[in-house]
Structure formats: structure tokens, C-alpha cells
C-alpha positions in Angstrom: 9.5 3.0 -77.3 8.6 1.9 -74.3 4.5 1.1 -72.7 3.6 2.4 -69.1 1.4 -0.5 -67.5 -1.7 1.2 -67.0 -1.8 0.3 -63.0 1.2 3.0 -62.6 -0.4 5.4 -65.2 -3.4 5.4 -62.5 -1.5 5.3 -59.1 0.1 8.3 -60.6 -2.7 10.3 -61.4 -3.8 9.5 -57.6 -1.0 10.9 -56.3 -1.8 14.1 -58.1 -5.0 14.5 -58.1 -6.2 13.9 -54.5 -10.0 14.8 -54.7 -10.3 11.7 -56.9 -8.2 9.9 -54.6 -10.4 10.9 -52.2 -13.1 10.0 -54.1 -12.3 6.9 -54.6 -11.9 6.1 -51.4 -15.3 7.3 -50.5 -16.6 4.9 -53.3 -14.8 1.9 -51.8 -16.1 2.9 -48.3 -19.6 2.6 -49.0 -18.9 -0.6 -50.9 -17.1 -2.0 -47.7 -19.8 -0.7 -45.1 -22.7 -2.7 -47.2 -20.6 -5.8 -46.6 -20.3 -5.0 -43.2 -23.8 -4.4 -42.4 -24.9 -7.8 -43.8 -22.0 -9.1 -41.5 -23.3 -7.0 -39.2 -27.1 -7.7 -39.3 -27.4 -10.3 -41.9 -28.8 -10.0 -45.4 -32.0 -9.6 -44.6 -32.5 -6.5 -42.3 -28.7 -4.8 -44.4 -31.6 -4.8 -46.7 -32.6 -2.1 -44.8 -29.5 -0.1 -44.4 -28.4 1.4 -47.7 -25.0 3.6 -47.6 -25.6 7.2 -49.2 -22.1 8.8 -49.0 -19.1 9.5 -46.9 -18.3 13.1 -46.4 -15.5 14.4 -43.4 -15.0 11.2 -42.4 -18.9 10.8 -41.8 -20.8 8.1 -43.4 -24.6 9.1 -44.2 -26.9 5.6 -44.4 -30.5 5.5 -45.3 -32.3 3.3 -43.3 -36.2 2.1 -43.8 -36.4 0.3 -40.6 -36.4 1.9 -37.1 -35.0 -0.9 -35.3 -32.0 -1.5 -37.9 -31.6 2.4 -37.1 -31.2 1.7 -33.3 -29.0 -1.1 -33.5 -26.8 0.9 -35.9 -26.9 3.8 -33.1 -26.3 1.4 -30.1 -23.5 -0.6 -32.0 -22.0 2.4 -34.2 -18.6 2.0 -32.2 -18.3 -1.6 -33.3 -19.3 -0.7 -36.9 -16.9 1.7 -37.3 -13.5 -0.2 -36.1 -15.0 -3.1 -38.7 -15.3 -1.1 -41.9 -11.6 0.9 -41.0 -10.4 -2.5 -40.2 -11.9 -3.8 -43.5 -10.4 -0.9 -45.3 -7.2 -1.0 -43.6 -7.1 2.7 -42.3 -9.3 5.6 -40.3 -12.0 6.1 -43.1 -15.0 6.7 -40.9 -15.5 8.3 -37.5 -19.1 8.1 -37.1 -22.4 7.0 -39.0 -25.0 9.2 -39.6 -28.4 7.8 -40.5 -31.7 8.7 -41.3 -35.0 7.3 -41.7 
């Protein structure tokens, strides 16, 4: 009898299921778009960006400082192509954010 390694177990279920491939995705999105704010803005004002969720290719941020919140808005272009390049792929179109 012969064992299925666990990684193919789970890329198949992927395959099948795509809302928790989608999922997924969305998870590692907002994991990648905190590393790219700190890039972004260092660790101290990120601190002030937090990612909520990605929905329709639309990535919602809470943010506790108005000036983080216009940098985003006036650099959201640049933000974008980093966190699709991170993630190797068109993840997010736009950031949404609110205060």
C-alpha cells in the first residue's frame, strides 16, 4: 500500500476546490502587503497600516494615521506592482483604505 505525500494531497484539493484556493490566496496577500508596507514606509508608520482583506481583486487597509493614508493614496500605483510582484501574479488592482 502505497502513502500520498501530503503536499499533493493538498495541491489537489486546491485544484478542486477553488474558493479555498482563492482563499488562500487572499490570506497570503495580506501577509505580503504588511511586508510591503514596512518596505514601503518603514516599521514604524506600517504600524499604522493594517491589511483587513482582499475581495475582487481589492485590498481593504485600516489605517490610524492620515498622512500614512495619503502616502498610500499618492503612491498606490507603486504599491500595487510590489505586492503582485512579491506574489508573483495580478492579486491586487487597487487599495482601499479607511481611517
Amino acid at each position: 500500500m502505497g502513502f500520498t505525500p501530503i503536499g499533493s494531497t493538498i495541491d489537489d484539493k486546491m485544484n478542486q476546490d477553488h474558493a479555498l484556493k482563492n482563499q488562500i490566496d487572499a490570506t497570503a496577500v495580506i501577509e505580503f502587503a504588511q511586508k510591503v508596507f514596512e518596505e514601503q514606509f518603514g516599521k514604524n508608520d506600517a504600524a499604522c497600516v493594517k491589511p483587513l482583506f482582499l475581495k475582487n481583486r481589492t485590498l481593504t487597509v485600516t489605517c490610524s494615521s492620515s498622512a500614512v493614508a495619503q502616502e498610500i493614496r499618492l503612491n498606490q500605483a507603486e504599491i500595487v506592482e510590489k505586492m503582485n510582484k512579491v506574489m508573483d501574479g495580478d492579486h491586487v488592482d487597487r487599495i482601499r483604505y479607511l481611517l
